[in-house]
N, C-alpha and C positions, 0 to 999 in steps of 0.2 A: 565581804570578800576583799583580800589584799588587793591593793594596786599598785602600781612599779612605775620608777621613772626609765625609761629605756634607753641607754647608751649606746650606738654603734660607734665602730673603730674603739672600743673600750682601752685595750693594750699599748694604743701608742703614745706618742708622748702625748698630746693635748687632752688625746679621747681618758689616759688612763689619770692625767689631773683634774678633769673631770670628776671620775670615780673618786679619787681621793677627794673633794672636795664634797659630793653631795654624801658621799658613805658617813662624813663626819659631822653632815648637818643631821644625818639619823636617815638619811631615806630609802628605803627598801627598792634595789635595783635590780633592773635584766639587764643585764651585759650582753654584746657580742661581737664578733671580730671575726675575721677568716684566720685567724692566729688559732691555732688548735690548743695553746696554750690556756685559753683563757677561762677554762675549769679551776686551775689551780688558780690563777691568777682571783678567781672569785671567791673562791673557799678562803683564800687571804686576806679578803676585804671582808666578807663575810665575821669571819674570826676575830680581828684588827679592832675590828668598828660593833659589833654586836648590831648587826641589819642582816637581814634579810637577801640575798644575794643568788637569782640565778642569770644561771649563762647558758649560751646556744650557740656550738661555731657555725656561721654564716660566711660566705663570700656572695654580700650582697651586690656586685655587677653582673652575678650570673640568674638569669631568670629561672631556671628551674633550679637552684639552690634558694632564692629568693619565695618563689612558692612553695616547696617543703619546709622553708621558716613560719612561714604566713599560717600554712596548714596546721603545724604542732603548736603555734600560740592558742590560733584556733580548737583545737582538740583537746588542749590541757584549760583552755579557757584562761587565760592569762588576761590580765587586765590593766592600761596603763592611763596614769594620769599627764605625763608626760614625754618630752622625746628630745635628748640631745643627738645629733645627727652630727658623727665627723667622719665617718668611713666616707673613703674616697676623696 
C-alpha cells in the first residue's frame, strides 16, 4: 500500500515550498488547505514532478470539517509516513 507525506497549508507560500521541495525529492504527497484551489494546484505537482499527488480542501480550525477530513482518510484508507504541519 502507498504511503504519503501529508502537507497542510499546502497553497501558501511556506506550506506550497514545501510541496515543491519534497514533490522533487520523488515523494508521493496528500495536500490540503482550506484554499478550494488546491485540486488544481495538485494535478500541477502531480504532472511537474511525476509523484503521486492527492488533495482534500480542509479548513482545519473547524471541528466538524476537521472530522469529515479524518473520516474520508479513514474510509479511502489512506496512509501516511509523515506530516508537515503549517496551516494555521
Amino acid at each position: 500500500m502507498r504511503s504519503y507525506l501529508l502537507i497542510s497549508g499546502a497553497t501558501g507560500g511556506l506550506g506550497s515550498e514545501f510541496v515543491y521541495d519534497c514533490a522533487r525529492r520523488g515523494y508521493d504527497l496528500f495536500l490540503t488547505d482550506q484554499n478550494t484551489e488546491i485540486n488544481g494546484f495538485a494535478d500541477f505537482i502531480s504532472r511537474s514532478f511525476n509523484v503521486s499527488v492527492i488533495s482534500k480542501s480542509c479548513d482545519l480550525s473547524s471541528r466538524q470539517y476537521r472530522t469529515e477530513f479524518f473520516n474520508y482518510i479513514k474510509t479511502e484508507g489512506y496512509r501516511f509516513w509523515g506530516l508537515i504541519n503549517v496551516a494555521g
